[in-house]
C-alpha atoms as an extended CHARMM CRD file, in Angstrom:
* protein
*
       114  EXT
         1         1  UNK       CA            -25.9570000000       -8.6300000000      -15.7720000000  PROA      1               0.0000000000
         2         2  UNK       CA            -23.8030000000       -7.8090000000      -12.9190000000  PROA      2               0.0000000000
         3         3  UNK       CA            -20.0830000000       -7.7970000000      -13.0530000000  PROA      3               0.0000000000
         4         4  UNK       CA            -17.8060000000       -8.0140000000      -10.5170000000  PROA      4               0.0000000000
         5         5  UNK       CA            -14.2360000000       -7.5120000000       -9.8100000000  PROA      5               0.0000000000
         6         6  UNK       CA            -11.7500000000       -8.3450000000       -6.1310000000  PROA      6               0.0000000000
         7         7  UNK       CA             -8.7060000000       -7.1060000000       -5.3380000000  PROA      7               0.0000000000
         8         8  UNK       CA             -6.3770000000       -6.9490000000       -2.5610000000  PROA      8               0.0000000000
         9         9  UNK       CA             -5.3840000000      -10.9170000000       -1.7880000000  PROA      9               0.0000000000
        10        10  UNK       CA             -1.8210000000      -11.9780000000       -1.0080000000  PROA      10              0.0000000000
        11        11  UNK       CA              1.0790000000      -13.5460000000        1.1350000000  PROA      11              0.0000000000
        12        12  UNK       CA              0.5820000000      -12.6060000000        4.5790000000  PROA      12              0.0000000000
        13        13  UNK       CA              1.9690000000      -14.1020000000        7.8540000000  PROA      13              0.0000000000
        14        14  UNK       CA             -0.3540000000      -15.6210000000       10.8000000000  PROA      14              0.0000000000
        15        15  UNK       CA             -1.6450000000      -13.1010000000       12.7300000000  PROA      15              0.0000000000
        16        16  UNK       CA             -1.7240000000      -10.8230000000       10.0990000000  PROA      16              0.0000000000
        17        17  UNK       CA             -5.0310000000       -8.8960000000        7.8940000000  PROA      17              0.0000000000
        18        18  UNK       CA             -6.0270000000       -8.4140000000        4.4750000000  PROA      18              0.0000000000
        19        19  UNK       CA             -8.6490000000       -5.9880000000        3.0450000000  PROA      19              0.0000000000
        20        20  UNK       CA            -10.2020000000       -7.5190000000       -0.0240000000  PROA      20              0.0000000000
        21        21  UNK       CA            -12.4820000000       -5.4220000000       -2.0950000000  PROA      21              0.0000000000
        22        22  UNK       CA            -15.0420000000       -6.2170000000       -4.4380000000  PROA      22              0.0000000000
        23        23  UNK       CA            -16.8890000000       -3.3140000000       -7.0390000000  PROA      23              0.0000000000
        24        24  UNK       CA            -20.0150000000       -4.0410000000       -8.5110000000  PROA      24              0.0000000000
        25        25  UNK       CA            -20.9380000000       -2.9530000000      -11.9110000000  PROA      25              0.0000000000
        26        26  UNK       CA            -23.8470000000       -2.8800000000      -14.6750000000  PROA      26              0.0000000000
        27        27  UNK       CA            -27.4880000000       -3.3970000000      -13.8070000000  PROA      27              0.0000000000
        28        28  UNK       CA            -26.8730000000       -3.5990000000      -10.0590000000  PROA      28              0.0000000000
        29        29  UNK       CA            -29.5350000000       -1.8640000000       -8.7500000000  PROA      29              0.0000000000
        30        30  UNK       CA            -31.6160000000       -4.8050000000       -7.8880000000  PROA      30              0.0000000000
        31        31  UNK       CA            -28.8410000000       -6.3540000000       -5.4540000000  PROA      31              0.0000000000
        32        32  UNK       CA            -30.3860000000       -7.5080000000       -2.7170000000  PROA      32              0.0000000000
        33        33  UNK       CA            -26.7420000000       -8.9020000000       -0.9830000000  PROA      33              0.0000000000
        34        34  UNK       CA            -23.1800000000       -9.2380000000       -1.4430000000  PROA      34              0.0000000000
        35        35  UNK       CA            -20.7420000000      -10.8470000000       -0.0190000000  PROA      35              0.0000000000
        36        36  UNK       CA            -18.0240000000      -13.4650000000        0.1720000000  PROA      36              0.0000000000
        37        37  UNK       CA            -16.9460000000      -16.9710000000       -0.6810000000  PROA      37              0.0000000000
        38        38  UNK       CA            -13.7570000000      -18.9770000000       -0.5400000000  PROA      38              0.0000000000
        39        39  UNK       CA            -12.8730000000      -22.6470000000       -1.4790000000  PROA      39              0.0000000000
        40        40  UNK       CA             -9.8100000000      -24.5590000000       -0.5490000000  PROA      40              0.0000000000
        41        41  UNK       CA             -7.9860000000      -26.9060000000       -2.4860000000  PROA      41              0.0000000000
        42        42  UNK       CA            -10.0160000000      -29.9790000000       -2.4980000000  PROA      42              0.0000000000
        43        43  UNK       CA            -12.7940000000      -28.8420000000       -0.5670000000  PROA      43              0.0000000000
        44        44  UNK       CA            -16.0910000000      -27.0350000000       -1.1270000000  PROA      44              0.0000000000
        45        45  UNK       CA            -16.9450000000      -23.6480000000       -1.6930000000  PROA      45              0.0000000000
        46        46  UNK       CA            -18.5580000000      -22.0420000000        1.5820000000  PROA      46              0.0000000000
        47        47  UNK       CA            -19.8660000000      -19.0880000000        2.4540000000  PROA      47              0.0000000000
        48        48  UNK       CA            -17.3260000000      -16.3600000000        4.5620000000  PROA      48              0.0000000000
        49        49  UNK       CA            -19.4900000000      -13.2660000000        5.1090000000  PROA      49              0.0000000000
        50        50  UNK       CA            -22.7270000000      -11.6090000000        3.3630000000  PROA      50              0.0000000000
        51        51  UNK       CA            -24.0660000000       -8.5250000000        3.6930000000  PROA      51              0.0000000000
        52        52  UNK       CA            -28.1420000000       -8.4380000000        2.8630000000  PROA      52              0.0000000000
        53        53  UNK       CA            -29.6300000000       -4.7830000000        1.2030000000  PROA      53              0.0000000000
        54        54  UNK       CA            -31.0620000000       -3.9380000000        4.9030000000  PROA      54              0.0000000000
        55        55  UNK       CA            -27.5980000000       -4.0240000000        6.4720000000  PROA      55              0.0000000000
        56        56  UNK       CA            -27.6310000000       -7.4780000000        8.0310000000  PROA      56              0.0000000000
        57        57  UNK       CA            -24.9830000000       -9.6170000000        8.2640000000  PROA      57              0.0000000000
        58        58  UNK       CA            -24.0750000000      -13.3570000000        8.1340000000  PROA      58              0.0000000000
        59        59  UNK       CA            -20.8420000000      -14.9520000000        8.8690000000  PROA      59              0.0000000000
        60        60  UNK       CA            -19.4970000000      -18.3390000000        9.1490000000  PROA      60              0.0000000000
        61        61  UNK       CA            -18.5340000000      -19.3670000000       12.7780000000  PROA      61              0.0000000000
        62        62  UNK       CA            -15.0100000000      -19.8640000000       11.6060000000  PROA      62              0.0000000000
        63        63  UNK       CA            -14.1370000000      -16.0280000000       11.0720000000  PROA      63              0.0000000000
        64        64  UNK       CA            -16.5140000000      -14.4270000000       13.3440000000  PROA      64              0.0000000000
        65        65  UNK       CA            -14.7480000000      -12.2360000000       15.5420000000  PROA      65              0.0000000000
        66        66  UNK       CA            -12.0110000000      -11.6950000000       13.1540000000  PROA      66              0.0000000000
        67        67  UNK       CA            -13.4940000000      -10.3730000000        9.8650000000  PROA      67              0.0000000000
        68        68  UNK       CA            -15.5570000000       -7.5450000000        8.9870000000  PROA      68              0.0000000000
        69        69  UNK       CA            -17.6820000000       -7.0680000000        6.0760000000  PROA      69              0.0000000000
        70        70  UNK       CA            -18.8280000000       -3.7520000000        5.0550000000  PROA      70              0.0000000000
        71        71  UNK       CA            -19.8130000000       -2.0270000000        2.2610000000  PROA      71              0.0000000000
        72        72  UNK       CA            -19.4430000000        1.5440000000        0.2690000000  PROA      72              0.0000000000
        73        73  UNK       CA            -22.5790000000        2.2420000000       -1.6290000000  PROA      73              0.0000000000
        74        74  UNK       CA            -21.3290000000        5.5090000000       -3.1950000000  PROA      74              0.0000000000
        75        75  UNK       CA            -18.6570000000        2.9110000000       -4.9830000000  PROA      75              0.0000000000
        76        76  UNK       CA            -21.0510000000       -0.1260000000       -5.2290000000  PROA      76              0.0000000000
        77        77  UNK       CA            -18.0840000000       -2.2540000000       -3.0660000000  PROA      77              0.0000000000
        78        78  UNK       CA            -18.4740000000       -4.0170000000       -0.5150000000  PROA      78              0.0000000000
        79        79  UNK       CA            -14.7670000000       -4.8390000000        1.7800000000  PROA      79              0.0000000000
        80        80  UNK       CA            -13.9240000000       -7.8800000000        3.7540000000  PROA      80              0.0000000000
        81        81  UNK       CA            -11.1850000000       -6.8050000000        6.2600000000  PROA      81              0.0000000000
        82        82  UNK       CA             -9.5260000000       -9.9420000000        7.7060000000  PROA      82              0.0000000000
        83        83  UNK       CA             -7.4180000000       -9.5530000000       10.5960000000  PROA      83              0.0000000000
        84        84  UNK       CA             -5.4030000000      -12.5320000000       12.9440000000  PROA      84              0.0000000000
        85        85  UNK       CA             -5.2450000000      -14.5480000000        9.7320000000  PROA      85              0.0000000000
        86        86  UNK       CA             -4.6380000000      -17.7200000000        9.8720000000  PROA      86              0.0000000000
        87        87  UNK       CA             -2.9490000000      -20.4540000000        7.9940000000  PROA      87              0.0000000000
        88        88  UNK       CA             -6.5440000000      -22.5140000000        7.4380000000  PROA      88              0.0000000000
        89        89  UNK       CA             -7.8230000000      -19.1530000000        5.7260000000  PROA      89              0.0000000000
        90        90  UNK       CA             -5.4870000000      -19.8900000000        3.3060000000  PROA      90              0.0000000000
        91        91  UNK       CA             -8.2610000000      -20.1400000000        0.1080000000  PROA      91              0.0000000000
        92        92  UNK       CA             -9.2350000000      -18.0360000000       -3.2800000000  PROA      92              0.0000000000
        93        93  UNK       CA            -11.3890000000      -15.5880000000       -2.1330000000  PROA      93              0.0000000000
        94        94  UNK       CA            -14.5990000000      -14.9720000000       -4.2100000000  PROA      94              0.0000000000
        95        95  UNK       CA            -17.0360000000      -12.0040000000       -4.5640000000  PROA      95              0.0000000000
        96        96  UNK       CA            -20.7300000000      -12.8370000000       -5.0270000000  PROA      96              0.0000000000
        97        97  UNK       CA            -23.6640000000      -10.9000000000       -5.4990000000  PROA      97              0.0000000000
        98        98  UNK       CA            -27.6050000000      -12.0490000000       -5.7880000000  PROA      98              0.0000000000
        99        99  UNK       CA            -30.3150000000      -10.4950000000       -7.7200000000  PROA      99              0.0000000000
       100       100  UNK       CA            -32.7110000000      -12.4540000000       -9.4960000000  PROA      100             0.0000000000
       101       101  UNK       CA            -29.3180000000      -14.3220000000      -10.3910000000  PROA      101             0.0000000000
       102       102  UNK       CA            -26.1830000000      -15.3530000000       -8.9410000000  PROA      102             0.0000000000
       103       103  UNK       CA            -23.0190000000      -13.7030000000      -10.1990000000  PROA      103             0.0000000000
       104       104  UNK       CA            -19.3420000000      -14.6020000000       -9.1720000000  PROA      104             0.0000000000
       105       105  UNK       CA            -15.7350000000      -12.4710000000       -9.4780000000  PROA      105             0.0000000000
       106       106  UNK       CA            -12.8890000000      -14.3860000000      -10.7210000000  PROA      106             0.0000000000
       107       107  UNK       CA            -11.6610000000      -14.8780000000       -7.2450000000  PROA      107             0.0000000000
       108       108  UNK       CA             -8.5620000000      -13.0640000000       -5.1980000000  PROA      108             0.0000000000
       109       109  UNK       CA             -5.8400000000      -15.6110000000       -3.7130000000  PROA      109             0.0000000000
       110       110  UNK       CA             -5.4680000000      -15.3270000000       -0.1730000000  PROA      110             0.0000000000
       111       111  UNK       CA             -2.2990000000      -17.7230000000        1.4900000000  PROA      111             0.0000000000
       112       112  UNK       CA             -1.2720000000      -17.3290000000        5.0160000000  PROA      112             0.0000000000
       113       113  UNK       CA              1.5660000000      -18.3970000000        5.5760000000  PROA      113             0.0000000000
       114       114  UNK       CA              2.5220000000      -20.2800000000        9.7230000000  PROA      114             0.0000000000
């Protein structure tokens, strides 16, 4: 089992960033990517940035450009900084990591306010 837990969501302006952080714990050594999720009121969960075991990346089109995810293996976290926010990124914020399983955090709200 793999837990995980975010932090660092919040109120922030347009044009603004966030850092959001998510620490991995318990058998996480077979991790083959982390990343993040987010999902609107009344819409769909979708995928906001991953990070695969060999360093590559994915985004969605909608943030390239303006977040970064990267990861600190010495703390088993993996960051998403978010800069020129924007109200439409206004979502909960999950963490997700893949073994042989999929495992969620509880999520990190993240409004941006016009």
């Amino acid at each position: 089992q793999v837990q995980l837990v975010e932090s660092g969501g919040g109120l922030v302006q347009a044009g603004g960033s966030l850092r959001l952080s998510c620490a991995a714990s318990g058998s996480i050594r077979s991790i083959n990517r982390m990343g993040w999720y987010r999902q609107a009121p009344g819409k769909q969960r979708e995928l906001v940035a991953l990070m695969f075991s060999d360093g590559t990346t994915n985004y969605a089109e909608s943030v390239k450009g303006r977040f970064t995810i990267s990861r600190d293996d010495s703390k088993n976290t993996v960051y998403l900084q978010m800069n020129s926010l924007k109200p439409e990124d206004t979502a909960r914020y999950y963490c997700y990591a893949r073994d042989f399983g999929g495992y969620w955090g509880q999520g990190t709200q993240v409004t941006v306010s016009a």
